[in-house]
C-alpha positions as CSV (number, residue, x, y, z in Angstrom):
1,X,4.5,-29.4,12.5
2,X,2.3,-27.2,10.2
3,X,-0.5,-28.5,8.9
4,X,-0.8,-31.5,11.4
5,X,-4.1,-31.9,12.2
6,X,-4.7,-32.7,16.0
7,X,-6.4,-36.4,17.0
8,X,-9.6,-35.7,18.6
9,X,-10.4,-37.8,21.1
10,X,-13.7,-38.8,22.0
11,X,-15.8,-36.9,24.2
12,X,-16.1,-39.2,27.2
13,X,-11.9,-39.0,26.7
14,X,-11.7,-35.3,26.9
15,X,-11.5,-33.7,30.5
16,X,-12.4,-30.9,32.1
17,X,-10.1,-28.5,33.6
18,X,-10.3,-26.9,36.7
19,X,-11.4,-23.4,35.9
20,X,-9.1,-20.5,35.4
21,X,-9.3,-17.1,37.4
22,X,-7.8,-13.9,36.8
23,X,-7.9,-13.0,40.4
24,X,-6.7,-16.0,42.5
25,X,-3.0,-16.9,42.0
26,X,-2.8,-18.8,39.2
27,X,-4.4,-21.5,36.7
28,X,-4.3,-24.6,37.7
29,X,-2.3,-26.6,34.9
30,X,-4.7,-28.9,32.4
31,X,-2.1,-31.9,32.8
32,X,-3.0,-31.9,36.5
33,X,-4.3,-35.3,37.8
34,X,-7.7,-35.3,39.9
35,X,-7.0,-35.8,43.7
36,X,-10.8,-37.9,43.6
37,X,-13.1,-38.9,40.6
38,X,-16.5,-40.5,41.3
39,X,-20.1,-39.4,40.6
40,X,-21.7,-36.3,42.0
41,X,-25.4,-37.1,43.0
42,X,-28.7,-35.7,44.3
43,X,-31.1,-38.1,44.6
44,X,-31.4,-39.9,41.5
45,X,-29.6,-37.1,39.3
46,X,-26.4,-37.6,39.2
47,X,-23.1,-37.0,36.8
48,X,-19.0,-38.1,36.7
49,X,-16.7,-35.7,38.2
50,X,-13.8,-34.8,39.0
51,X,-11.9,-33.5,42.2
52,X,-8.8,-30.9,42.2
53,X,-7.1,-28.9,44.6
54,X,-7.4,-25.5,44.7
55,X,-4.4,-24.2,45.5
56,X,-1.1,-24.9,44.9
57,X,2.4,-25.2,46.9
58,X,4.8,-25.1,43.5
59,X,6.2,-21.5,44.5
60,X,6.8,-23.0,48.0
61,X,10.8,-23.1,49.2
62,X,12.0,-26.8,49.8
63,X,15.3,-27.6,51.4
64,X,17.0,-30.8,51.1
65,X,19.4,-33.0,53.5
66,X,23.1,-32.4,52.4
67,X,26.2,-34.4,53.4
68,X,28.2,-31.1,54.5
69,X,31.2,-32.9,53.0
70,X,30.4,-34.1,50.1
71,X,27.5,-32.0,49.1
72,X,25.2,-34.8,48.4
73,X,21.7,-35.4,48.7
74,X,21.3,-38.1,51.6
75,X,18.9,-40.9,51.4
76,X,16.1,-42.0,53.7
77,X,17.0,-45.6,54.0
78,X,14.0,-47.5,56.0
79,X,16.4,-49.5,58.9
80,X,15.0,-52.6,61.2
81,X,17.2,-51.7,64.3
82,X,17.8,-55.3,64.7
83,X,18.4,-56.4,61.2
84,X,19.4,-52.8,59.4
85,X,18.4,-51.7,56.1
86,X,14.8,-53.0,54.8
87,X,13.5,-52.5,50.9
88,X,10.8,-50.0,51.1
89,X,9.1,-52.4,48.8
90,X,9.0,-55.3,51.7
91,X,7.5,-53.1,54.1
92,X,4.0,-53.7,55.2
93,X,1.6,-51.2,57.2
94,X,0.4,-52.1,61.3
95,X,-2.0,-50.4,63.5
96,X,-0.3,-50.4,67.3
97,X,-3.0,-51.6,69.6
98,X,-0.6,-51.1,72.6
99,X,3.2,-50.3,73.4
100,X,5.3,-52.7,70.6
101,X,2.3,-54.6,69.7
102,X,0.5,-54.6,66.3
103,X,-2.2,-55.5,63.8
104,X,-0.7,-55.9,60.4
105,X,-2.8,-55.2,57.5
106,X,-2.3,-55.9,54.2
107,X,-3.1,-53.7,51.1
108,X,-5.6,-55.8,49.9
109,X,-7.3,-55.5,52.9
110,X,-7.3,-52.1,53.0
111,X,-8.8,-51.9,49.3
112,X,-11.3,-54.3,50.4
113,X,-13.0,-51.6,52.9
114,X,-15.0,-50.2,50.5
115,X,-18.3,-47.4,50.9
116,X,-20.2,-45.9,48.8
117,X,-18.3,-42.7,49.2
118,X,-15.2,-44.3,47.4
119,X,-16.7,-43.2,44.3
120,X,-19.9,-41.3,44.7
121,X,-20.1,-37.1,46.7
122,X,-23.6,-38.1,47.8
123,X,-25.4,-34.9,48.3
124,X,-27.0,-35.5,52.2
125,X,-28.5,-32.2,53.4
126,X,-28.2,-28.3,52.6
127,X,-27.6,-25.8,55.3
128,X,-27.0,-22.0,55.6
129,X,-23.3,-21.5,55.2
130,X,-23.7,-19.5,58.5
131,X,-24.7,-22.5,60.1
132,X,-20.6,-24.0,59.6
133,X,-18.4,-22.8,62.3
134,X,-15.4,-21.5,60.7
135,X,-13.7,-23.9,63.0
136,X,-14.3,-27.2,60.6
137,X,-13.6,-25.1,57.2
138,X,-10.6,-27.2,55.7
139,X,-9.2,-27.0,51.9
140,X,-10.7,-25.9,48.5
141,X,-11.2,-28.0,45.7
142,X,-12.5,-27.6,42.2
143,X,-15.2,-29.7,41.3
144,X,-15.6,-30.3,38.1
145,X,-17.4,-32.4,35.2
146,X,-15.2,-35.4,34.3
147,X,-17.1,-35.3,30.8
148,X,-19.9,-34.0,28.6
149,X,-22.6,-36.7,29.3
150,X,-22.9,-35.4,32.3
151,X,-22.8,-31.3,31.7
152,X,-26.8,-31.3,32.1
153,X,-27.3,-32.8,34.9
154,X,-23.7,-30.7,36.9
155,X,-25.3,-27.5,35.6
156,X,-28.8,-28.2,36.6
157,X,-27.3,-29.2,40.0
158,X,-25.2,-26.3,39.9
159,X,-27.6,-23.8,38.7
160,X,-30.1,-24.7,41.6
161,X,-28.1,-24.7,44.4
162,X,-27.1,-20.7,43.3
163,X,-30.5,-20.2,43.3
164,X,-31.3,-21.8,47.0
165,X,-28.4,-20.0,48.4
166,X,-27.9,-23.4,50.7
167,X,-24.3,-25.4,50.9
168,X,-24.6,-28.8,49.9
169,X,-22.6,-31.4,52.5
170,X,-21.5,-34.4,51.0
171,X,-18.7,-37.0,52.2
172,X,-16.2,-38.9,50.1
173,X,-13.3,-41.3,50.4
174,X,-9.7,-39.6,49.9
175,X,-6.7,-40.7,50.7
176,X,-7.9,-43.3,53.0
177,X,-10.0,-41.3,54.6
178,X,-13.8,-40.6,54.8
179,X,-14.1,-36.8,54.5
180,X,-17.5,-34.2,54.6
181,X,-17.5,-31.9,52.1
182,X,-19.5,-28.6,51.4
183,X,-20.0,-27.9,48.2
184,X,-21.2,-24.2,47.1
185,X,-21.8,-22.7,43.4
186,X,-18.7,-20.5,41.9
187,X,-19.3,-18.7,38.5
188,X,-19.7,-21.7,36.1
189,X,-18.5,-24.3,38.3
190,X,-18.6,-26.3,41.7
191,X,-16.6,-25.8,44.6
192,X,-15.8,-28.1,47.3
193,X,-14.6,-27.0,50.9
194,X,-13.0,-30.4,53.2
195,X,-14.7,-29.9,56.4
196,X,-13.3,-31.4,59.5
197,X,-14.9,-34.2,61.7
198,X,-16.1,-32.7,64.9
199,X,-13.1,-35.3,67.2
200,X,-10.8,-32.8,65.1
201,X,-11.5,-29.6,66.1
202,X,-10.7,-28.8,70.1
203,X,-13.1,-27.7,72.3
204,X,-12.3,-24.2,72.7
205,X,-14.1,-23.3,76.1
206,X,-10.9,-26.2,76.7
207,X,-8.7,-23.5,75.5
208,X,-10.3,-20.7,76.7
209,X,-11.4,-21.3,80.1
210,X,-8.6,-19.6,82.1
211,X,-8.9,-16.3,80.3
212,X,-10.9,-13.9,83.0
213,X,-14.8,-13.2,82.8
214,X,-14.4,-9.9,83.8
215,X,-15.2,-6.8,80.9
216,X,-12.1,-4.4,80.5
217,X,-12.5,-0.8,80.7
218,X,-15.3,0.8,78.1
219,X,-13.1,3.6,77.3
220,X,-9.8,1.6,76.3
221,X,-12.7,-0.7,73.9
222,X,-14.3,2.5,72.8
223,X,-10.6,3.5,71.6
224,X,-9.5,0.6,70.2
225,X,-12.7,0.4,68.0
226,X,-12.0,3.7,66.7
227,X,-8.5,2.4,65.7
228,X,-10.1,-0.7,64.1
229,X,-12.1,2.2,62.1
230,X,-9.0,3.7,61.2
231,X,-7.8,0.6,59.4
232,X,-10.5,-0.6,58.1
233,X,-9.8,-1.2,54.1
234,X,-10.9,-4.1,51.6
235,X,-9.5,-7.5,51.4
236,X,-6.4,-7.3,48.8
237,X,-4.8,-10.7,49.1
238,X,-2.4,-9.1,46.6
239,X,-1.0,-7.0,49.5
240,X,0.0,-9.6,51.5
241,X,3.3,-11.4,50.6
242,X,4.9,-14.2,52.5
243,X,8.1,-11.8,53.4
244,X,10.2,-14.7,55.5
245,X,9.8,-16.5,51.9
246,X,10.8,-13.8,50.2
247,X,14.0,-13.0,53.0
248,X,14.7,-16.7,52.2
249,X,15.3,-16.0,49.0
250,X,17.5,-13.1,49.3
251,X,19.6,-14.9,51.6
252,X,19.5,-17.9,49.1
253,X,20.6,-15.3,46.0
254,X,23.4,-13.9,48.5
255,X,25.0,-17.3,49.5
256,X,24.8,-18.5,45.6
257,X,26.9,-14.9,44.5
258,X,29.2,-15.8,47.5
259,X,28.0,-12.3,49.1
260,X,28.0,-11.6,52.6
261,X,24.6,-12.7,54.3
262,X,22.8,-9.8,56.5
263,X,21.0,-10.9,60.1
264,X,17.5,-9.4,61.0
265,X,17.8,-6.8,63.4
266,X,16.0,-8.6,66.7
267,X,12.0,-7.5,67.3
268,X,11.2,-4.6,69.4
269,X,9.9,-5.0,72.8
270,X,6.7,-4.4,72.6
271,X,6.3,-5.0,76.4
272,X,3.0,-2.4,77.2
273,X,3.1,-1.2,80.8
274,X,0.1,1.8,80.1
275,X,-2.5,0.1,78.3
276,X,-4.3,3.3,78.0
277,X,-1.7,5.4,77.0
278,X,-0.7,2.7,74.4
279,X,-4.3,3.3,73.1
280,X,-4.0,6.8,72.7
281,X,-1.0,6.6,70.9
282,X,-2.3,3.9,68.7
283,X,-5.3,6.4,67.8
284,X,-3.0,9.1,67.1
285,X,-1.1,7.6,64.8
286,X,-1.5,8.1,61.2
287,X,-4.2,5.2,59.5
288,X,-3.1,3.6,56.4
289,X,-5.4,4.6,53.8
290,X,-8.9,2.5,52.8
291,X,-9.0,0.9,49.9
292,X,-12.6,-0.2,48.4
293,X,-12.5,-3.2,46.1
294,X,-13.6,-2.6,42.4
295,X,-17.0,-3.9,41.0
């Protein structure tokens, strides 16, 4: 109503939201709750924050389970297969040690493992972001103040970490989990990468070892890194659209008018029997043109 003046709230009350950009999807919603909030610390400097994802899945395409007769949403009923349907609310959570046998733990347990990192990003070491194999990089986050008090002390934090060029690591407890973090400077705020343990990522000489030792021929590399010049260009990740997501959706606009639905003609094989010749080709062909990033 006009001339209704707004509570204020106090300022330990009033969060921060993650920070808007004009050039990465878009703003992350100021109603959104904090995936973590804790204190941020560096030896004895510390200050509250607050923990959001930096991404979002709200544009992603869900389908549901339908009863093909009657059209309804079907239910996920938890089912003992010796006694039948269970309330979820009776269920309880156990670790299998072996085939059929467990170790039930209850949630108060669970609560009652608590570290340090629960509530505290305890800054540990700084390294060279070089230094982190691409191989543990997990999600963003947006870390942010969770209130004024502690502006100073984020923005002194922040402010000499930019200036040091070093990424923070850091671990924290989130959704039951102990995680390392790296946490790096972006524009006026903090942002925090999920790194993954090292008994996550696979070895990859494991992977890798069957692939031969032996160098192909310098003239087909020569070639092909004159068709990687050819295409080099700037990255634009507004030129690169999810198009299954967007063929889902013309079939889903099709079947709602009651319109005929159209199959994707089958891939091409692209079976290469002259690898040099392929090359060649390749080279020949006309480059899409490079496109240099504004400043």
């Amino acid at each position: 109503m006009a001339g209704t003046r707004r509570k204020k709230l106090p300022a330990k009350s009033r969060r921060f939201a993650p920070p808007a950009s004009d050039d990465i999807g878009e703003a992350a919603p100021k109603a959104r709750r904090p995936l973590w909030e804790g204190h941020l610390r560096l030896s004895l400097v510390s200050c509250a924050v607050a923990l959001y994802s930096a991404t979002t899945k709200t544009n992603d395409i869900a389908f549901h389970m339908l009863n093909p007769k009657t059209k309804n949403r079907i239910r996920m009923v938890p089912t003992d297969p010796d006694s039948g349907p269970i309330e979820r609310s009776d269920l309880v959570k156990g670790y299998e040690v072996e085939k059929n046998r467990y170790v039930i733990v209850s949630q108060d347990e669970l609560d009652g493992v608590k570290l340090e990192t629960t509530r505290t990003l305890d800054i540990e070491r700084f390294v060279d972001a070089a230094a982190i194999d691409r191989l543990f990089w997990n999600d963003p986050f947006y870390l942010v103040p969770a209130d004024k008090s502690g502006l100073d002390a984020y923005t002194v934090i922040r402010d000499a970490m930019a200036t040091s060029k070093r990424i923070a690591l850091g671990r924290l407890v989130m959704h039951t989990r102990e995680r390392l973090m790296a946490v790096e400077p972006r524009g006026r705020g903090l942002i925090a990468y999920s790194l993954r343990m090292r008994d996550e990522v696979v070895d990859p000489d494991s992977v890798f070892d069957d692939i031969p030792k032996e160098k192909p021929d310098p003239k087909m590399i020569s070639i092909a890194q004159m068709i990687i010049d050819q295409q080099e260009g700037a990255f634009e990740p507004s030129d690169f659209k999810d198009r299954y997501e967007a063929a889902l959706r013309a079939l889903i606009t099709r079947k709602e008018r009651g319109e005929k639905t159209v199959s994707a003609p089958p891939p091409k094989d692209t079976n290469v029997i002259d690898l040099m010749a392929a090359l060649k080709q390749s080279l020949k062909a006309k480059a899409p043109a490079k496109r240099r990033s504004a400043r």
